[in-house]
C-alpha positions as CSV (number, residue, x, y, z in Angstrom):
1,X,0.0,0.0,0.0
2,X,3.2,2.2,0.8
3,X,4.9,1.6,-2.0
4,X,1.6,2.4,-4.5
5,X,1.4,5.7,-2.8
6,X,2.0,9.2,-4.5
7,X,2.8,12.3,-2.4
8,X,0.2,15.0,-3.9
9,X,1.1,18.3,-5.3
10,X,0.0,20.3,-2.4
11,X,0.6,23.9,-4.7
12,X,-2.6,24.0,-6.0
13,X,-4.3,23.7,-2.3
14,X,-2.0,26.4,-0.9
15,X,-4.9,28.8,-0.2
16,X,-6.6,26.3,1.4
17,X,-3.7,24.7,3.7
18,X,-3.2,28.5,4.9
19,X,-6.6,29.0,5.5
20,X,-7.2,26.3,7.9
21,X,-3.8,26.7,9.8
22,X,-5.0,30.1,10.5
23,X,-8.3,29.2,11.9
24,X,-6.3,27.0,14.2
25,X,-3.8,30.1,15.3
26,X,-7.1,31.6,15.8
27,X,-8.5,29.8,18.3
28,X,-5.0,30.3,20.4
29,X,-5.0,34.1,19.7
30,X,-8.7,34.1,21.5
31,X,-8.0,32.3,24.5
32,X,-4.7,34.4,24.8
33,X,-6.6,38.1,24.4
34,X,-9.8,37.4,25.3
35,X,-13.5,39.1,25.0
36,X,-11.2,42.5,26.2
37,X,-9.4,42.4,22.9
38,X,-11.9,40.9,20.3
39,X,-11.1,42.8,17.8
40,X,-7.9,41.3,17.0
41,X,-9.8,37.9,16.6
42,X,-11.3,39.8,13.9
43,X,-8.6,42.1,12.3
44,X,-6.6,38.5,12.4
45,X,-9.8,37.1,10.6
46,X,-9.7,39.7,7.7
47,X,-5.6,39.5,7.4
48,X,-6.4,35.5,6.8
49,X,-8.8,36.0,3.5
50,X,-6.8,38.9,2.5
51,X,-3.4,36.1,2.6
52,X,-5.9,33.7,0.8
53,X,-6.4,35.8,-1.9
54,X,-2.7,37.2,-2.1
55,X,-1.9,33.6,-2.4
56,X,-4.4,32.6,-4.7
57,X,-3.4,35.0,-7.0
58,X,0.1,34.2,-7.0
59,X,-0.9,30.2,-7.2
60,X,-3.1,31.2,-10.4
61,X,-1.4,30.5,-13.8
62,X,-4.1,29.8,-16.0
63,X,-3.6,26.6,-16.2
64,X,-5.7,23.5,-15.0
65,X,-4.0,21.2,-12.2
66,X,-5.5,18.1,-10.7
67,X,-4.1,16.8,-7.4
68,X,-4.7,14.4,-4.6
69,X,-5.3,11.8,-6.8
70,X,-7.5,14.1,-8.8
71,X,-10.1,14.6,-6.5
72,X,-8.6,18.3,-6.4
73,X,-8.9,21.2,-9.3
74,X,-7.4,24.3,-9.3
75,X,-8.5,26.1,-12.4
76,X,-9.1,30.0,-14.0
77,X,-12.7,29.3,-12.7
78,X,-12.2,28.1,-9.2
79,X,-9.4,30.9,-8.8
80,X,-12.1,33.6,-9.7
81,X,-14.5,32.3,-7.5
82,X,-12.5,32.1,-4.7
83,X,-11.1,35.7,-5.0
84,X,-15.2,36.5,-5.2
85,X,-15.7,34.4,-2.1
86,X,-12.8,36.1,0.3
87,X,-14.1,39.8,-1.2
88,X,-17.7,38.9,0.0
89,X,-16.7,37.1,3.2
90,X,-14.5,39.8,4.4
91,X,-17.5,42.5,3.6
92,X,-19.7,40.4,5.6
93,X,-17.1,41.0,8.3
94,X,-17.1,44.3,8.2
95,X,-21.1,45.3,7.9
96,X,-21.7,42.6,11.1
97,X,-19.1,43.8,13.5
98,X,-21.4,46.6,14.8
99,X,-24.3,44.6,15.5
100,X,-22.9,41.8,16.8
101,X,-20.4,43.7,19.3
102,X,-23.5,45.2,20.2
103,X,-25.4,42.2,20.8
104,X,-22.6,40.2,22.7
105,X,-22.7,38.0,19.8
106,X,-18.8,38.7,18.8
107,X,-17.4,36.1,19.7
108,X,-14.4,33.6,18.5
109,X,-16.7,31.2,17.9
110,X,-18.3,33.2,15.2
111,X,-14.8,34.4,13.3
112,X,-13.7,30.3,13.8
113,X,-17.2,29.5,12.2
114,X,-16.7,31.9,9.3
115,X,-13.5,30.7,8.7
116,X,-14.3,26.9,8.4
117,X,-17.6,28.3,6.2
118,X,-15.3,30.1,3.8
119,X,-12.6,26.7,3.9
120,X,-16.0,24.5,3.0
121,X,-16.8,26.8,0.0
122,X,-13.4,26.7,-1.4
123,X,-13.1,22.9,-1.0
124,X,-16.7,22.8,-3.1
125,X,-15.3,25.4,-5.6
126,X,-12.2,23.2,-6.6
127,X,-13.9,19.8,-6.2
128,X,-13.3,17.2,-9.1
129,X,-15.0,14.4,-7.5
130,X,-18.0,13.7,-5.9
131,X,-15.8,13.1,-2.5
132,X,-14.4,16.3,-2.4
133,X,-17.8,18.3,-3.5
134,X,-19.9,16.5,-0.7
135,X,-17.2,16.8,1.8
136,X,-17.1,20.7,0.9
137,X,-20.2,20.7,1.0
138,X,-20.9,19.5,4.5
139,X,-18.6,21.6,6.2
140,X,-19.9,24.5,4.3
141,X,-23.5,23.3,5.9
142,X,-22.5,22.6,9.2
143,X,-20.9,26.2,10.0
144,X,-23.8,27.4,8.4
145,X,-26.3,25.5,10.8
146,X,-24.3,26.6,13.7
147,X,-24.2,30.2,13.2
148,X,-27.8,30.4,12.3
149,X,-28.1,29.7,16.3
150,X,-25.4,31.9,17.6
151,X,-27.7,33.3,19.5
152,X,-29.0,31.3,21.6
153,X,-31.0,33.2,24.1
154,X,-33.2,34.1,20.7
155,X,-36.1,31.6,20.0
156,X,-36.5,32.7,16.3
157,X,-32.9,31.9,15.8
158,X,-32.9,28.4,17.5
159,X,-36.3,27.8,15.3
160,X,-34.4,28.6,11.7
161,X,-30.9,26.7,13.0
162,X,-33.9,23.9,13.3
163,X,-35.8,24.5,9.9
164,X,-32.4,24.9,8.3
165,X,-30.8,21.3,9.8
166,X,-33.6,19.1,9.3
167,X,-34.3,20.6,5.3
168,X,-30.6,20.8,5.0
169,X,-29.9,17.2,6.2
170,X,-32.7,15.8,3.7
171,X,-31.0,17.9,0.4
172,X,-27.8,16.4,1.6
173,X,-29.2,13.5,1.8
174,X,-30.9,13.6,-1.6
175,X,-27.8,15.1,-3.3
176,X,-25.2,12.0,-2.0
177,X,-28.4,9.4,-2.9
178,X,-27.6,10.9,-6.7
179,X,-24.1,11.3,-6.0
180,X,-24.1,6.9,-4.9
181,X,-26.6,6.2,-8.0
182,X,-24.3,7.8,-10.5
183,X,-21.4,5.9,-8.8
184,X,-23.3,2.6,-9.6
185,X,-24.0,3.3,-13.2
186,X,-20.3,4.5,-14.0
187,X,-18.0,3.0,-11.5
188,X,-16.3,6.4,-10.8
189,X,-16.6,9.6,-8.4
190,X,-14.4,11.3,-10.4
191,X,-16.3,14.2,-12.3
192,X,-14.2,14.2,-15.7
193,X,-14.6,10.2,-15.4
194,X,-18.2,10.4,-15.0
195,X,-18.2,12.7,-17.8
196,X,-16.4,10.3,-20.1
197,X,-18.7,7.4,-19.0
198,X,-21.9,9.6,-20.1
199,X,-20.7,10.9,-23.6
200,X,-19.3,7.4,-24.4
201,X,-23.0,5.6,-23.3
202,X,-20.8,3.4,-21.0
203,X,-23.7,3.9,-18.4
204,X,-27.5,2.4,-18.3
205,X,-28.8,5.9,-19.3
206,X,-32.3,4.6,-16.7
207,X,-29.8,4.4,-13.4
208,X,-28.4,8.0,-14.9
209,X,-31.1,9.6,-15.1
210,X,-32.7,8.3,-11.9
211,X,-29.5,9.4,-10.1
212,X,-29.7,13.0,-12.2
213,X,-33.5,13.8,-10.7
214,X,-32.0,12.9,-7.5
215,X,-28.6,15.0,-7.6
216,X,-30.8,18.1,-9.4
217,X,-32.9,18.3,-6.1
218,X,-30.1,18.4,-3.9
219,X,-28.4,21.3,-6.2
220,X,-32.3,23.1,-6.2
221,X,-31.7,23.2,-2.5
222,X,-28.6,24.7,-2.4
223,X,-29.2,27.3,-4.8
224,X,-32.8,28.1,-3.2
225,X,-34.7,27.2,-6.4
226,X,-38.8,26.3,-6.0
227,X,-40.2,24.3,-5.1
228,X,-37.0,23.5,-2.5
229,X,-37.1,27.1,-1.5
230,X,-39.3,26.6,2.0
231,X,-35.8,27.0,4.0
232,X,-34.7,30.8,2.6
233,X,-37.7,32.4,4.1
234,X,-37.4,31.5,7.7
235,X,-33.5,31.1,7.9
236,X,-33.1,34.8,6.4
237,X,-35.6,36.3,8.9
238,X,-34.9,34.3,12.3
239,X,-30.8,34.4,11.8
240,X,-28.8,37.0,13.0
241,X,-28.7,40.1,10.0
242,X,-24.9,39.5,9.3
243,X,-25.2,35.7,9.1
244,X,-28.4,36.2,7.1
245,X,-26.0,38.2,4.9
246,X,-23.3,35.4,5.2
247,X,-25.7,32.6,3.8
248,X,-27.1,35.1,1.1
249,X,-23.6,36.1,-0.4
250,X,-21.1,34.0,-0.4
251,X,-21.9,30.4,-0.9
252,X,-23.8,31.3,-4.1
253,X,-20.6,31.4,-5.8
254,X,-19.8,27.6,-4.3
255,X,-23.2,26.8,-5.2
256,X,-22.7,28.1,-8.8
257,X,-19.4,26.0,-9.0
258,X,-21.7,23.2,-7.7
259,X,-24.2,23.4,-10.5
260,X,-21.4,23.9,-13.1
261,X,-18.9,20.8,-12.5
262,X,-22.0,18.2,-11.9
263,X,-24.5,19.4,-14.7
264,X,-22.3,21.4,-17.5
265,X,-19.0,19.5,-16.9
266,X,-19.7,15.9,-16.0
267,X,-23.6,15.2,-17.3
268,X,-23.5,17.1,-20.4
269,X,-24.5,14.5,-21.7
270,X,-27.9,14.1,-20.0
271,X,-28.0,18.1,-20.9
272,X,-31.4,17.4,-22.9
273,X,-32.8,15.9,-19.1
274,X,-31.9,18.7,-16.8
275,X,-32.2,21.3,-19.5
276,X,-36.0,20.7,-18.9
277,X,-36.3,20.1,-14.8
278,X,-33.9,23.5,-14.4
279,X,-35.9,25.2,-16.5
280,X,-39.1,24.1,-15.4
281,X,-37.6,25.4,-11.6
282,X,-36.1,28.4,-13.1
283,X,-39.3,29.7,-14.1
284,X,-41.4,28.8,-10.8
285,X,-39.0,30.6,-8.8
286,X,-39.1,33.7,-10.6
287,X,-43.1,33.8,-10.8
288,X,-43.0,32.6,-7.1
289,X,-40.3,35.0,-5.5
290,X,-41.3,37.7,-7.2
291,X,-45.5,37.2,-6.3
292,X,-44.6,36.0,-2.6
293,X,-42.2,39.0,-2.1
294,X,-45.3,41.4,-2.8
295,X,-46.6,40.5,0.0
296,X,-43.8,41.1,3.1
297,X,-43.6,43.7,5.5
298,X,-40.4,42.0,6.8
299,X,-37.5,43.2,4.7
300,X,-35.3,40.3,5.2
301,X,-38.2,37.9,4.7
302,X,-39.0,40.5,1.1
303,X,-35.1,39.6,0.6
304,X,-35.2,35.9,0.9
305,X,-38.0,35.7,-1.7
306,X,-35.8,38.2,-4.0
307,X,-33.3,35.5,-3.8
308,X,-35.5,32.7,-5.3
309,X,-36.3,35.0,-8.3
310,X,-32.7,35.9,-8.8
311,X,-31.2,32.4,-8.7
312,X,-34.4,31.7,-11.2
313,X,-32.7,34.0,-13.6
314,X,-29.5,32.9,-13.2
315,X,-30.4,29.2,-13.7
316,X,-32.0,30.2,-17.1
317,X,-28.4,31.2,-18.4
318,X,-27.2,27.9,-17.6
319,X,-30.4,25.9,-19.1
320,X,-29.9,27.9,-22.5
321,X,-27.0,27.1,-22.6
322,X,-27.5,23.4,-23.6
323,X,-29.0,23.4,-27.2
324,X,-26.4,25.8,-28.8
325,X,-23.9,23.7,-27.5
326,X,-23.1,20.9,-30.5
327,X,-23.6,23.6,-32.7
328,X,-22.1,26.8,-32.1
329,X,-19.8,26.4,-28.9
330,X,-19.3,30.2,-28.1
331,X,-23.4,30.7,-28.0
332,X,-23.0,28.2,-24.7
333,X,-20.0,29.5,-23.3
334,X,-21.8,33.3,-23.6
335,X,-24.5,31.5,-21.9
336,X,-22.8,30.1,-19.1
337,X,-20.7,33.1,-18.4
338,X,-23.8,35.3,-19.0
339,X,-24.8,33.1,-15.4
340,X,-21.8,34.1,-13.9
341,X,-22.2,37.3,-14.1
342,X,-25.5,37.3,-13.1
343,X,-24.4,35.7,-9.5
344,X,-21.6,38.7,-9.2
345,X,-24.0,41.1,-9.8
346,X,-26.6,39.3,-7.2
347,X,-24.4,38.8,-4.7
348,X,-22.7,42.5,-4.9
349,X,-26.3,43.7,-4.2
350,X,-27.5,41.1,-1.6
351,X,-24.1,42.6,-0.1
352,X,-25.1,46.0,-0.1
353,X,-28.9,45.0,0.8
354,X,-28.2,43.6,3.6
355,X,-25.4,46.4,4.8
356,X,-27.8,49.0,4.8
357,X,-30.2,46.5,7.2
358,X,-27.1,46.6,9.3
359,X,-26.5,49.9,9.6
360,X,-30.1,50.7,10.5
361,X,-29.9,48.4,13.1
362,X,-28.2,49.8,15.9
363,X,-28.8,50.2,19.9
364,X,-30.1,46.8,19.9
365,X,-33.3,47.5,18.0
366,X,-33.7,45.2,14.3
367,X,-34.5,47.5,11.4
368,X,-35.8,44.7,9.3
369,X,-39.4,46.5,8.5
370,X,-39.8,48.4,5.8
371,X,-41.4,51.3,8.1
372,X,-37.8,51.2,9.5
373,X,-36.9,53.3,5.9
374,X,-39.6,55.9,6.4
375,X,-38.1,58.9,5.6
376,X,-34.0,57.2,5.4
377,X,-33.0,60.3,2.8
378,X,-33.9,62.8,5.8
379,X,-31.7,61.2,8.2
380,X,-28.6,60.3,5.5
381,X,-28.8,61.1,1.8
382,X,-25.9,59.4,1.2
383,X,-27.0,56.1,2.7
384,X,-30.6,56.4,1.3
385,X,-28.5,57.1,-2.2
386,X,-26.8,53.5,-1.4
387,X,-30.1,51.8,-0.9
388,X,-31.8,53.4,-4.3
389,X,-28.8,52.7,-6.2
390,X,-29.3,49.0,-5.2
391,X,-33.1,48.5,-5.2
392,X,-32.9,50.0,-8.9
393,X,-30.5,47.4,-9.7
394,X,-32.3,44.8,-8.4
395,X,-35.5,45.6,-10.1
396,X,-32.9,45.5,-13.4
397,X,-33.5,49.3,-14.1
398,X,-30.9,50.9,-16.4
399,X,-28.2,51.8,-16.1
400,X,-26.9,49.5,-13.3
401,X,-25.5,46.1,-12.9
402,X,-28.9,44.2,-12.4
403,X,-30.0,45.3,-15.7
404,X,-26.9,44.0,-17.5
405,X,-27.1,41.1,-15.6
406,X,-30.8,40.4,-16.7
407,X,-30.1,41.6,-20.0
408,X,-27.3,39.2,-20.6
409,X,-29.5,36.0,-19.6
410,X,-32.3,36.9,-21.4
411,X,-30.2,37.4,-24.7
412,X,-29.0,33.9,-24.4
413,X,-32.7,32.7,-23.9
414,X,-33.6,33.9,-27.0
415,X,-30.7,32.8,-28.9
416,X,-31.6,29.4,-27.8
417,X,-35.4,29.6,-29.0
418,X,-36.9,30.2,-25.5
419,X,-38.6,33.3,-26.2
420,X,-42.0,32.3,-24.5
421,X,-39.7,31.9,-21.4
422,X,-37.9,35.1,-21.8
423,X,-40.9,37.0,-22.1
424,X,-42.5,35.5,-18.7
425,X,-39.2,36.3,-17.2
426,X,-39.8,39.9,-18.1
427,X,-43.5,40.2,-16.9
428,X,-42.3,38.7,-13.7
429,X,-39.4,41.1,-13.2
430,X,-42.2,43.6,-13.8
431,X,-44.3,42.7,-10.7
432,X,-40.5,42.6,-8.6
433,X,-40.6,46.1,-9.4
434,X,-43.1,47.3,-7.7
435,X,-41.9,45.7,-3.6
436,X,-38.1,47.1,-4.9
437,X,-39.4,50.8,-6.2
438,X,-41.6,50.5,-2.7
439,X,-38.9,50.8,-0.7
440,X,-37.3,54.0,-2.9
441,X,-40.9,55.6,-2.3
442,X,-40.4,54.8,1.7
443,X,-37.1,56.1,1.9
444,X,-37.9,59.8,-0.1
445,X,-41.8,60.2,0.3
446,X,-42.8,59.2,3.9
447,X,-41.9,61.4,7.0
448,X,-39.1,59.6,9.0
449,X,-40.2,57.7,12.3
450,X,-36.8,58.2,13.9
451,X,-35.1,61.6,12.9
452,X,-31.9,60.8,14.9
453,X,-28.9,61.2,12.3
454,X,-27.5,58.5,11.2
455,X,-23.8,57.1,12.8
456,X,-21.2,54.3,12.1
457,X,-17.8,53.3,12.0
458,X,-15.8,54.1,9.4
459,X,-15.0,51.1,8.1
460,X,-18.2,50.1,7.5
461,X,-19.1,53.8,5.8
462,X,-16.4,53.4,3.4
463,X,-17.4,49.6,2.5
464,X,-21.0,50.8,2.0
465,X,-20.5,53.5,-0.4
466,X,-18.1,51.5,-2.0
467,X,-20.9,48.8,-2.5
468,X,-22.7,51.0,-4.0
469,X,-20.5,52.9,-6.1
470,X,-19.2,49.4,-7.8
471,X,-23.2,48.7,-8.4
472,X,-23.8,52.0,-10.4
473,X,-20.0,52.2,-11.8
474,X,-20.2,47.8,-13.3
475,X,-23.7,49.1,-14.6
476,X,-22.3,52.1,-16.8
477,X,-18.9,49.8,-17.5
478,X,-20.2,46.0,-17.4
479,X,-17.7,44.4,-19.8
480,X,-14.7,44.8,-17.3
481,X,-16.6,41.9,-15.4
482,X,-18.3,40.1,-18.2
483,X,-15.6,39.8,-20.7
484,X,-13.7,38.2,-17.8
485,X,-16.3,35.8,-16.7
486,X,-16.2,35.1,-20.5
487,X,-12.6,33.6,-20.4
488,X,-12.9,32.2,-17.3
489,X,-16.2,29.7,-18.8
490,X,-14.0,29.5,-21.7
491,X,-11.0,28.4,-19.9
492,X,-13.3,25.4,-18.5
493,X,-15.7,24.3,-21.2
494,X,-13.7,25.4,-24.7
């Protein structure tokens, strides 16, 4: 067994190896300063994904390396989505460490958590077999479950750590029955080999496909697509605003890399299949999220249902993807990094969303209610210019990154001859509208119901007009970031 075994290329993890060595200085710089001196947990924290990334970058060649017996990829695509991941993780940083200080909720439990969240999402980003993906996965999950009920003296915390266990157990359940069924039928968990076995017809196409309904539900959950959306609602309203903000950024991008290596990269060749179910989902979620979200006085809650339709829309780019594909392979590739951008642009505005939630909420009192923006440009224009600047964008009004972002998708649906669905996608959008431009009206029409001026720390000022400055300035300039998710799809599908 000795003699058979090959010492793995460990360059390609580097990121990774430093990230967990640091969550394990971590937990010895918190014993050694204390609850006195928290925020060098946190500073420490921030220094850790900013060495992640400076490592990254230098580990990135454009190249694509397998290692530990290739059940490891480090790839132009992963390396993106990693940067994407540290940027958002140490934003979420930033907005949360207000509220929780405030709340006695900063703790090194929560910066050890984040860490091990952030480690979970890169393992699923580089994952090149079904091992590595469900093992990313899980500790992903786990964090997630367990920061959900950092508070536990809150009931309506404890309930969505609850919800979010039991409905993420079953999803992980249903994704590793798929994962074991596609196994059987090829005899690998290696994604490329699975791949192979699929476009060769080496496999009984029945067990495939019966493993594919299986493995699409489990990737449903994890994006938040209907009808496995019942956990987003509940989980964004009874967790903590900055975790709320943590599950809503972030792990999109893992969950995009997710959707990407199982469906595009190793069952293309059941494409014709899951074209149909991920459409079929795509276009539920949009109608549903945008209908359901009418209907919230809870912002967070009016947020969670935002979410569904958003990662309807970005699904479509990746189902339109499919038929173009034998024919004219740039069409796909424009499709699939038409999706890309689409999560960017989501997850820069869930960012800033969710920041401005934060900000509100100070002195222990939750400005989750949309009667919490009465009268917001009164107390700070600037910050009310923020939150307009992002509500426009997510109701995809020009000229800012949502529209781009919704432009680009629904291009590729009609390239690929689903009109019919691009035009629902657009009434739908149309009804989102009105709950985004409902906020704008609070914020600039109504009479404030708390006139004391707005104050924060400048850290978190900075970030948030910063947020929204990249929201407005990628709407007026959006090939910077689209021309570069271009190569990076490129890079893995040409």
């Amino acid at each position: 067994m000795l003699d058979n075994f090959v010492t793995p290329d460990l360059y390609p993890a580097a990121p990774e190896l430093f990230l967990v060595t640091m969550a394990m200085v971590l937990i010895f710089v918190d014993l050694a300063f204390g609850e006195a001196r928290r925020w060098i947990v946190g500073a420490l924290t921030v220094a850790t994904l900013v060495g992640a990334a400076v490592i990254t970058v230098l580990t990135a060649d454009g190249q694509s390396t397998l290692t530990f017996s290739n059940l490891f990829a480090d790839d132009p695509l992963a390396d993106f989505l990693k940067l994407l991941t540290y940027l958002s993780v140490i934003m979420v940083i930033i907005y949360g460490r207000g509220y929780l200080a405030e709340r006695g909720l900063d703790k090194g439990e929560y910066y050890l958590l984040v860490l091990f969240a952030t480690l979970g999402m890169m393992v699923m980003i580089s994952a090149a077999s079904f091992v590595t993906l469900y093992l990313g996965l899980e500790l992903l999950s786990l964090s997630l479950y367990a920061l959900v009920a950092i508070d536990r003296d809150s009931v309506r915390s404890t309930e969505a750590a609850m919800k979010y266990f039991v409905l993420g157990s079953m999803a992980s359940g249903l994704l590793l029955y798929g994962m074991s069924m596609l196994y059987g039928a090829t005899g690998t968990l290696e994604i490329n080999g699975v791949a192979q076995a699929v476009m060769q017809m080496q496999a009984p196409k029945a067990i495939m496909v019966f493993g594919l309904v299986f493995t699409v539900a489990g990737i449903a959950f994890k994006l938040g697509l209907a009808p496995f959306h019942m956990w987003i609602p509940d989980v964004y309203h009874g967790a903590p605003t900055p975790i709320t903000l943590l599950i809503g950024s972030a792990p999109k991008f893992a969950a995009f890399a997710m959707t990407i290596r199982l469906l595009v990269y190793g069952l293309l060749g059941l494409a014709i299949e899951w074209q149909k179910m991920m459409l079929i989902m795509a276009v539920i979620s949009i109608g549903l999220g945008n209908l359901a979200a009418v209907a919230q006085t809870n912002l967070k809650r009016m947020l969670a249902y935002s979410a569904i339709s958003h990662m309807g829309f970005m699904v479509l780019g990746l189902a339109s993807g499919i038929l173009s594909l034998p024919a004219n392979p740039y069409v796909a590739v424009s499709a699939y990094s038409a999706s890309l951008y689409y999560m960017v642009a989501y997850v820069l505005m869930s960012l800033g969303a969710f920041g401005v939630i934060l900000l509100l909420s100070r002195n222990g009192h939750e400005a989750e209610n949309l009667e919490d923006f009465k009268g917001l440009n009164q107390r700070s224009p600037v910050f009310a210019a923020v939150m307009l600047m992002l509500m426009f964008s997510m109701a995809g009004i020009p000229f800012f990154i949502g529209f781009f972002a919704k432009f680009s998708v629904l291009l590729t649906l009609i390239f690929a001859g689903h009109t019919v669905i691009a035009i629902a996608a657009v009434m739908f959008s149309l009804v989102g509208a009105f709950y985004y431009l409902r906020v704008v009206k609070l914020m600039y029409f109504d009479a404030p119901l708390d006139t004391a001026p707005l104050r924060c720390n400048l850290d978190l000022r900075i970030v948030l007009i910063a947020n929204g400055i990249a929201v407005a300035w990628l709407g007026m300039f959006p090939d910077s970031v689209m021309v570069y998710c271009h190569e990076v799809m490129l890079s893995l599908i040409g």
